[in-house]
N, C-alpha and C positions, 0 to 999 in steps of 0.2 A: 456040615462043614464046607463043603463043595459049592454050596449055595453061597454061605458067606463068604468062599473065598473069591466068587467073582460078582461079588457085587463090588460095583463101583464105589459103595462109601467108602470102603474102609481101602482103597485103592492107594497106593501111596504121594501120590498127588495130591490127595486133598489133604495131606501131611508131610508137607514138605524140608520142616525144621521141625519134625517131633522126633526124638530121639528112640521111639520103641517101633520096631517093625510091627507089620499089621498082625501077623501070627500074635506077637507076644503082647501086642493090645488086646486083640479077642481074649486070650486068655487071662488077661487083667479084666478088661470087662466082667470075665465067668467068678473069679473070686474074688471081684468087687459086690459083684449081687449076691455071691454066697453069703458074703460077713453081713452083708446089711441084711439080707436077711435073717440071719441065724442073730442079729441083732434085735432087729424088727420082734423072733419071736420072744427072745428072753425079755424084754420091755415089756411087751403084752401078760407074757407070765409073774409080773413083779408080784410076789405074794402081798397078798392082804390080812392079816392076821382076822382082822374083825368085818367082814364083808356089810354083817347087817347096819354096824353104826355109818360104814361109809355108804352105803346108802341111804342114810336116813339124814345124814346129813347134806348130803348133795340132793335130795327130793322134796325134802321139806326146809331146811336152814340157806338157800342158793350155797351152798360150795360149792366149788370145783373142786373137780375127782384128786387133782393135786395136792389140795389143801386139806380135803378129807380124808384123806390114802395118812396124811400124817397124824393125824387127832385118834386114826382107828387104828392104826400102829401102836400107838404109846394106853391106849386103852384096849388092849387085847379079851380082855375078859367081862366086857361090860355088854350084858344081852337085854337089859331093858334097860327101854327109854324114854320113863314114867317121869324121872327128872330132870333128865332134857327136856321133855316137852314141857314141864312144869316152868324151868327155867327160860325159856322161849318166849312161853304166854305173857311171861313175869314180865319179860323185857318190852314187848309187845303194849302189853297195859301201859306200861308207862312210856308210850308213842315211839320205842323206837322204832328205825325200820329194818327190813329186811338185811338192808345193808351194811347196819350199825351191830344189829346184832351178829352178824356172821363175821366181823370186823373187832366184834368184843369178845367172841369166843376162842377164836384164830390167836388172839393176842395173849390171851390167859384158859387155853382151852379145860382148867382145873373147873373153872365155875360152874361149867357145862350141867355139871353130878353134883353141884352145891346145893343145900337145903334152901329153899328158897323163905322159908321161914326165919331159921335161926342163921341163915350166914348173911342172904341177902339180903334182904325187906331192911335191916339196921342200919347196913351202910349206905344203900340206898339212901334213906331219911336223913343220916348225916350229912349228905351232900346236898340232900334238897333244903334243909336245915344251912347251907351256906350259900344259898341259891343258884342253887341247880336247878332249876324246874322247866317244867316244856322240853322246845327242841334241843336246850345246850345240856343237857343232861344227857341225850344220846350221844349228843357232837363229842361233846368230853368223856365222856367213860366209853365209848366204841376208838378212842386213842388211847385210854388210859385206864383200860379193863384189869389191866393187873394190882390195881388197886382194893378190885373186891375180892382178891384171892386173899388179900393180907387183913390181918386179926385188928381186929376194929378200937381195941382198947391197948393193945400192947403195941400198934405201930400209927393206923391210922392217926387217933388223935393225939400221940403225942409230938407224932411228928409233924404236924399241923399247927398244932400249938407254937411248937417252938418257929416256924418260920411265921404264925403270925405276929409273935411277941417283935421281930424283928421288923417288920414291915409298919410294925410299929402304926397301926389304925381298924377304924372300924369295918373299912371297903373289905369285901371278902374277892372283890374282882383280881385285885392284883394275888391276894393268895391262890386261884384258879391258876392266874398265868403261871406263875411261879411252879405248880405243881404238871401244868400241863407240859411245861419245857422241857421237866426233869421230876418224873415220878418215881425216879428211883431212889430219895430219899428214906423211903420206906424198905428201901430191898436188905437184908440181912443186917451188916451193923453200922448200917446208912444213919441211924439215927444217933448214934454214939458219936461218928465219926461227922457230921452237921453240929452238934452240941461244939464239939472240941475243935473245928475249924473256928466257926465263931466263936469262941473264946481268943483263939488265935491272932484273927482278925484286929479285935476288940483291943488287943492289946498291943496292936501294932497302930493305933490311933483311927482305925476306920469304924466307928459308929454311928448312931442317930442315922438320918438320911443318907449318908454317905453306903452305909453299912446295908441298908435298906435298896439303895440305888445298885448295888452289886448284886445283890440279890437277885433282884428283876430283871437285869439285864445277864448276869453271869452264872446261874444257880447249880451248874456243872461244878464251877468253879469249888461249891461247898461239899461237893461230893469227892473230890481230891484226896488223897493220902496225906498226913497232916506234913512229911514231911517231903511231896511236891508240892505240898501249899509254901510251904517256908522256903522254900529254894524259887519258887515264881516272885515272891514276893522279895526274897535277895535279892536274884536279879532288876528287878521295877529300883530297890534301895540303891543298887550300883549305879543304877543313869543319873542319880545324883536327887531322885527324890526326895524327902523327909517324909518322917512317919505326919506329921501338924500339918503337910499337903494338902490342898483341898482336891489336886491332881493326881493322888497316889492312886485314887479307888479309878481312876479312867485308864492310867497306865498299867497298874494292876489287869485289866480286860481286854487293853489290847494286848499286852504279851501273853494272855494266855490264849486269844484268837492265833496267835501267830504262831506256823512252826518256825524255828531258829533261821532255816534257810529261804523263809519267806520276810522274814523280820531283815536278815542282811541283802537279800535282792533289793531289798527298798532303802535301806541303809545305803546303800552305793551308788541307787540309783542318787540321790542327791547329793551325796559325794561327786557325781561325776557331772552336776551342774552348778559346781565350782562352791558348795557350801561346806563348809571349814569341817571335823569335829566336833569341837564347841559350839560350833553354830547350829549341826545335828543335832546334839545334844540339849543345846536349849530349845532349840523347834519341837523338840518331844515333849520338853518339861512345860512348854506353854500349852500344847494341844495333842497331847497322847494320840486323840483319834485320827491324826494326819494319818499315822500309818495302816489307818484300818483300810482307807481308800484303796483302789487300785492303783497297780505300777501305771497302767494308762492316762488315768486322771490326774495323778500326780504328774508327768508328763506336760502334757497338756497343759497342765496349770502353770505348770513354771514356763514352758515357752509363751503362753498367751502375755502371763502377766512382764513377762520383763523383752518381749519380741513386739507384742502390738502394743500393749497401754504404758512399755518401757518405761517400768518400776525397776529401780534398783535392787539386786537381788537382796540387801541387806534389809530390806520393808517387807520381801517373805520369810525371811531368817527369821523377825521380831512381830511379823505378824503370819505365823503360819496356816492362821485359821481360813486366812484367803484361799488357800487350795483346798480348803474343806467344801467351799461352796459350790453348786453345780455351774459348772459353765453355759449346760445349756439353758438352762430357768433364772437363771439371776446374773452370772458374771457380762457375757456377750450381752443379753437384749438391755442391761443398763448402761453398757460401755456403749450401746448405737445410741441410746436416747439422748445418751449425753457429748454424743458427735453432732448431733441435727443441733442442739440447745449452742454446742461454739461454732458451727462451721453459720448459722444465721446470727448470732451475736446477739441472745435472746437476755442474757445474762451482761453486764459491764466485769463480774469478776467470777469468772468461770469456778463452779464446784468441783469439790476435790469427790474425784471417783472415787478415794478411800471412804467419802463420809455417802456416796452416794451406794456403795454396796453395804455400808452400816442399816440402810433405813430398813424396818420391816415393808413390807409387799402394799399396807395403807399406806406407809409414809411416803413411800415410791409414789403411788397412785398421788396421793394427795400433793406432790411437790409439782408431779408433769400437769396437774390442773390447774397453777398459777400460770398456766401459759395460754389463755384461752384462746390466739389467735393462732396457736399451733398444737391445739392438744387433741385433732383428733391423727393428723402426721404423727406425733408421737406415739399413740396407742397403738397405730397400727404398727410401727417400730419394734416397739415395745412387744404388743400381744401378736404379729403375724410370725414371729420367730420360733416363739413356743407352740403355736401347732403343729408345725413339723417336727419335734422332736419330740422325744419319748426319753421323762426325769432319768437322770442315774442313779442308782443305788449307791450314796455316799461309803457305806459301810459296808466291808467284806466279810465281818460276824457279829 
């Protein structure tokens, strides 16, 4: 202690504004290293129920001890691992890798002990049988392993069935997506509760591709309580939609993207650039997905369009889609092309920028090529503005 007390560290100078004397620092120091130690050892001592499977897993499967410490936890009794290695191989032969499989076990660690005969090898061929095969068959089921844990007849394929009936074609691609977004329509009475949303639905006027198109994009949405399904779907009916909307199933997606308090931050925010109620309210009914965008780009949108191209706010009230488009890839670099086209008087009756952000990205191209003796000023216009930026994600879900 004598030592420490004259060493100059702990000297009270080099602590000048520390509120503990150096004495009662030392002695913080002493049962700060006690705890962390007596920390340090209880961590180390974290009991393992099943020592052999977590090494067998972290030696042969790449686990890390973290991931394995839980699989040999919840399987305490399990001393051979004649069916792991079986199930391994399984996965192995059918190309996946190391990664996918330690990524398929982790996610549904039951399969591990599965019969590789009678539980796997069927559902496997199910999925290869919707074209699974090669690399997307590890890609997909090392995300969505918990699918082999579930009974091949009493869940998989009925619930498969029933979303492809809706999807309504013979593409099995969009049923993958569908399934990959949200595999939890197989989970307990996921499949009862899918049946009788869409019924639900169906009867609220959203079928055929509309029906299809929520599907693909919202398939959370089918796994809801039937009756937060019917209270999302009040709500969408209160902004003034009809069930004969071809708009119901877009506003239907964005309220359910949105929490309440994200939904009125964007609500106000165009309230507070001078746009009515009713004029919210139809900006919705026209383009549901305005609100999926960010508060920024929303922003943005409304000072570009009524501060530089001084559009009357009433032309984004009635066309709200304009704030849908990016500013940096379409709104600016065609608002410059078509300053060079009037500031040279290339045109006797200048285009209306409304019809020049209508054109697709050929039409665009194709209309700045009737200007041959300025069309290569225009592309660079045009195309030097876009390589500095990097597109924005229109959609926030």
């Amino acid at each position: 202690m004598q030592i420490l007390k004259s060493s100059s560290i702990f000297s009270t100078s080099h602590f000048p504004n520390f509120p503990i004397k150096p004495r009662s620092f030392i002695l913080l120091l002493y049962y700060s290293s006690s705890s962390s130690s007596s920390s340090s050892s209880s961590s180390s001592s974290t009991s393992v129920s099943n020592s052999p499977l977590l090494n067998y897993l972290v030696k042969n499967l790449d686990f890390t001890e973290t991931q394995a410490l839980s699989i040999a936890n919840r399987y305490p009794n399990v001393k051979s691992f004649e069916k792991a290695q079986a199930v391994a191989n399984f996965f192995r032969n059918l190309g996946f890798s190391n990664a996918q499989i330690a990524a398929s076990l982790r996610n549904a660690p039951q399969i591990l002990f599965a019969n590789v005969e009678t539980k796997l090898r069927p559902k496997i061929k199910f999925f290869q049988d919707l074209g699974l095969v090669g690399p997307h068959l590890g890609k997909f089921l090392s995300r969505n392993s918990v699918l082999l844990a579930c009974s091949l007849d009493k869940k998989l394929i009925p619930s498969f069935q029933i979303v492809k009936k809706v999807l309504g074609n013979n593409d099995n691609k969009d049923l993958i997506k569908v399934f990959n977004r949200s595999n939890g329509f197989i989970a307990r009475d996921c499949i009862l509760k899918l049946s009788r949303n869409i019924g639900y639905l169906e009867s609220c006027g959203i079928v055929g591709s509309q029906l299809s198109r929520l599907l693909k994009r919202q398939p959370r949405i089918f796994r809801m309580r039937e009756s937060a399904l019917r209270d999302l779907v009040s709500r969408v009916l209160d902004m003034g939609f009809s069930t004969d909307s071809r708009m119901l199933v877009y506003a239907i997606h964005t309220m359910n993207c949105l929490s309440e308090q994200t939904f009125k931050k964007k609500w106000e925010l165009l309230k507070s650039f001078g746009f009515s109620e009713n004029e919210r309210v139809d900006m919705f009914r026209k383009a549901p997905g305005l609100l999926r965008t960010s508060e920024e780009k929303m922003k943005l949108g409304i000072e570009f369009f009524t501060n530089v191209a001084k559009f009357d706010k009433n032309v984004l009230a009635s066309r709200p889609r304009l704030l849908m488009n990016s500013l940096e890839h379409r709104v600016i670099p065609r608002y410059r092309v078509l300053q060079i086209i009037k500031t040279k008087k290339l045109l006797k009756k200048e285009p209306s920028f409304l019809n020049i952000l209508d054109y697709t990205e050929n039409e665009f191209l194709k209309f700045i090529s009737r200007f041959t003796d300025n069309v290569e000023e225009l592309l660079i216009a045009y195309k030097a503005h876009l390589l500095h930026t990097s597109e924005e994600e229109e959609e926030t879900c």
